[in-house]
PyMOL commands that place a pseudoatom at each C-alpha (Angstrom):
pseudoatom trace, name=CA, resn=UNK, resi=1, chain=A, elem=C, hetatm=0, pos=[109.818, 106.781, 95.238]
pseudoatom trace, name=CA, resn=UNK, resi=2, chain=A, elem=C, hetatm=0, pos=[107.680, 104.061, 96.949]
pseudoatom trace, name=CA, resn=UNK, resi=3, chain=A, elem=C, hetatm=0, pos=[104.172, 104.125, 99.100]
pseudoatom trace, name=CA, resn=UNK, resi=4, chain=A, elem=C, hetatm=0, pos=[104.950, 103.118, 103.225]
pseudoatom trace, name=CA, resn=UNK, resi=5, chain=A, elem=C, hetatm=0, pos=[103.057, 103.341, 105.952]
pseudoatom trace, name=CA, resn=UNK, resi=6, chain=A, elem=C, hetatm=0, pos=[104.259, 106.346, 108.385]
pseudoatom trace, name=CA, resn=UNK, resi=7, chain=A, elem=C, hetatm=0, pos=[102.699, 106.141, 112.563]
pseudoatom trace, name=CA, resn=UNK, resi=8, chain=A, elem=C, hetatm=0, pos=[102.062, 109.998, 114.182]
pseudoatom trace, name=CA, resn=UNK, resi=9, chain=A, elem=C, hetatm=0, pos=[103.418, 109.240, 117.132]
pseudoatom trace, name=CA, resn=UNK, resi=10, chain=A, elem=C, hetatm=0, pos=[101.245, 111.731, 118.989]
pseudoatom trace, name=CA, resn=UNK, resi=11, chain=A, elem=C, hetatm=0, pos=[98.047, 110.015, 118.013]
pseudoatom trace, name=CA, resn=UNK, resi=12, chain=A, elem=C, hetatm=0, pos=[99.489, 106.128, 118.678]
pseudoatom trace, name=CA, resn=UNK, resi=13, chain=A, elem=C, hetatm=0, pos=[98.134, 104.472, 121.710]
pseudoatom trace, name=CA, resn=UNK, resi=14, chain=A, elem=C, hetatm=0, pos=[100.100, 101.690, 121.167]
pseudoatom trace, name=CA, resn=UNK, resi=15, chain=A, elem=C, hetatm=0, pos=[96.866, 99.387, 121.122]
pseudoatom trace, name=CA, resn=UNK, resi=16, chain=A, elem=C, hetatm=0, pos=[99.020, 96.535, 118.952]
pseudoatom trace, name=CA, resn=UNK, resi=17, chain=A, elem=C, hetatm=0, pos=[95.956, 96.341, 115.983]
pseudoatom trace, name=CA, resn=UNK, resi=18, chain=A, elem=C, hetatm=0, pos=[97.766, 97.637, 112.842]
pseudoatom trace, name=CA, resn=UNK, resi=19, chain=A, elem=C, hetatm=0, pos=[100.661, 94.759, 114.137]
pseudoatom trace, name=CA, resn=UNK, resi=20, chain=A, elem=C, hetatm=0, pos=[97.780, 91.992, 113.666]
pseudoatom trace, name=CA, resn=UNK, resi=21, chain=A, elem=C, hetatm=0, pos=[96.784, 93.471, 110.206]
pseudoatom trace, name=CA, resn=UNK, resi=22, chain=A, elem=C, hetatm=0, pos=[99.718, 93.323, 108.705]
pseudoatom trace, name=CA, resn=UNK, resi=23, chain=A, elem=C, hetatm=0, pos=[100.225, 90.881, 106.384]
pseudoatom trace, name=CA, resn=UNK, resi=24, chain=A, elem=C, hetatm=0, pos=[104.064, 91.712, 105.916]
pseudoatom trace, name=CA, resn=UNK, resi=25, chain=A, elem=C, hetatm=0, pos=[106.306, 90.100, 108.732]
pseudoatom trace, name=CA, resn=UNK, resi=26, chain=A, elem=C, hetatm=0, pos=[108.764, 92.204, 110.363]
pseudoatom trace, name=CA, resn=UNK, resi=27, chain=A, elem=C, hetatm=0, pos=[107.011, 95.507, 109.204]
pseudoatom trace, name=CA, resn=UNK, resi=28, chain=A, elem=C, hetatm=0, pos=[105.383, 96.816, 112.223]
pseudoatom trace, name=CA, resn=UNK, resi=29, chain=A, elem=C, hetatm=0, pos=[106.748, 96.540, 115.746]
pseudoatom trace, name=CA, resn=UNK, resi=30, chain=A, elem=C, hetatm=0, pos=[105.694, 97.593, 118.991]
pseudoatom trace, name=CA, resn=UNK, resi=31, chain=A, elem=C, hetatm=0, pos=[108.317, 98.997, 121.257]
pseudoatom trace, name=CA, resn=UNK, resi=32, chain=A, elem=C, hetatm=0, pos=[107.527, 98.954, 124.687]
pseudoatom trace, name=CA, resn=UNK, resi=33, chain=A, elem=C, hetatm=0, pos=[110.080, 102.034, 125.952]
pseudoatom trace, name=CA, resn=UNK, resi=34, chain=A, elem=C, hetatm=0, pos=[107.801, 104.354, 124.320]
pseudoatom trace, name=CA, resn=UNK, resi=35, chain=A, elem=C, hetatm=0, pos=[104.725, 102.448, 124.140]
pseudoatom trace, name=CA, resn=UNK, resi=36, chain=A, elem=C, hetatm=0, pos=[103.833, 102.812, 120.436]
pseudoatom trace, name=CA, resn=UNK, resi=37, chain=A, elem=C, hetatm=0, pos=[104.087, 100.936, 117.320]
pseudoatom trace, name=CA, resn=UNK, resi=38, chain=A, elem=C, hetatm=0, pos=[107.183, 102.085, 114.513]
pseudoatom trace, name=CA, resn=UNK, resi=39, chain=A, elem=C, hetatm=0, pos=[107.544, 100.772, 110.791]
pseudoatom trace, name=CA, resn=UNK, resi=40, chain=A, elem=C, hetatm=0, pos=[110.128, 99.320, 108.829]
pseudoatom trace, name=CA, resn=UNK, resi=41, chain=A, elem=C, hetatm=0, pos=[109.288, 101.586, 106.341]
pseudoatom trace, name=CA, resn=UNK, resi=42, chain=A, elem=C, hetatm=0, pos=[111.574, 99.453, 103.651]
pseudoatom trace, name=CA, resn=UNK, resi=43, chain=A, elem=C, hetatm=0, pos=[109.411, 96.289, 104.121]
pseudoatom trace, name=CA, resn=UNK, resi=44, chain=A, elem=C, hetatm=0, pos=[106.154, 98.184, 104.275]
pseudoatom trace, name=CA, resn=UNK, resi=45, chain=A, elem=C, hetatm=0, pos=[104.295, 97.434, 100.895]
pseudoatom trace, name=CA, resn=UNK, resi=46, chain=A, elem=C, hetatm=0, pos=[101.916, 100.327, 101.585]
pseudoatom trace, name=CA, resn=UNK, resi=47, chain=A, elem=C, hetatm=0, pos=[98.559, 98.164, 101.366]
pseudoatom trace, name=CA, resn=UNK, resi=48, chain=A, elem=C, hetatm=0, pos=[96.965, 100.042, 104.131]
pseudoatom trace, name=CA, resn=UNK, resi=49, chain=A, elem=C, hetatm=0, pos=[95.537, 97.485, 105.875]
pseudoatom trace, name=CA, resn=UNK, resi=50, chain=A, elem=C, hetatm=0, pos=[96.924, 99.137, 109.450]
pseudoatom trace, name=CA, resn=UNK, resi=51, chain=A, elem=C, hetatm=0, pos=[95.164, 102.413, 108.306]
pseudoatom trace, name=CA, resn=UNK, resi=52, chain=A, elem=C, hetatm=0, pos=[91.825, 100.688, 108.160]
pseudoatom trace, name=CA, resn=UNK, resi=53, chain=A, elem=C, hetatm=0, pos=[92.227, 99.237, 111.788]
pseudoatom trace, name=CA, resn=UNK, resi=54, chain=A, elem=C, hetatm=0, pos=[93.544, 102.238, 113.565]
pseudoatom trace, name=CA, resn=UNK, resi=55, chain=A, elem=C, hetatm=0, pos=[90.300, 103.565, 115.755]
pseudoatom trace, name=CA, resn=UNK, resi=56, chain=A, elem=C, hetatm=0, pos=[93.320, 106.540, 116.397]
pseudoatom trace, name=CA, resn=UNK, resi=57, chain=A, elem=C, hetatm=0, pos=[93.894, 107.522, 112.835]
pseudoatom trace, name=CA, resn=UNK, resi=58, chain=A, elem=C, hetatm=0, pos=[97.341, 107.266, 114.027]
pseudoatom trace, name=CA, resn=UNK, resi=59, chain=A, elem=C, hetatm=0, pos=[98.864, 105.846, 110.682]
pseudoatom trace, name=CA, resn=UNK, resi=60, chain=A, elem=C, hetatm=0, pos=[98.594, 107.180, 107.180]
pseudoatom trace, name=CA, resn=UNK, resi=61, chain=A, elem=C, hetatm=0, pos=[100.033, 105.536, 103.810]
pseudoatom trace, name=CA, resn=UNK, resi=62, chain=A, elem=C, hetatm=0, pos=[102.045, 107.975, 101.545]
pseudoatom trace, name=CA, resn=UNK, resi=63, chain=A, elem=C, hetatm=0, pos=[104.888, 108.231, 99.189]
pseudoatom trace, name=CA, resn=UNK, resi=64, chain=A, elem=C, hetatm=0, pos=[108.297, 108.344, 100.899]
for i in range(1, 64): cmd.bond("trace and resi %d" % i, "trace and resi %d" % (i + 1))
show_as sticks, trace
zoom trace
């Protein structure tokens, strides 16, 4: 068991700010066909920086 970051895709506005925070390339990506951010959940180190940034609450850290 490890600790990723997760998006609720219902809350994600697709405002690109957890994609700055991260300090993990390649973890985070925004894809434009649906206009919200998804994460590599096997790179994600589960800091939590995006969670702090998120004005949407839109992304939580748990185990996986």
């Amino acid at each position: 068991m490890y600790v990723a970051a997760k998006v609720e895709v219902e809350k994600c506005t697709g405002c690109k700010l957890c994609i700055l925070s991260c300090p993990e390339p390649n973890v985070l990506r925004y894809l434009p066909e649906t206009k919200q951010v998804a994460v590599n959940q096997q790179r994600c180190k589960g800091c939590g920086l995006c969670v702090t940034v998120c004005s949407k609450d839109a992304l939580t850290v748990s185990s996986i």
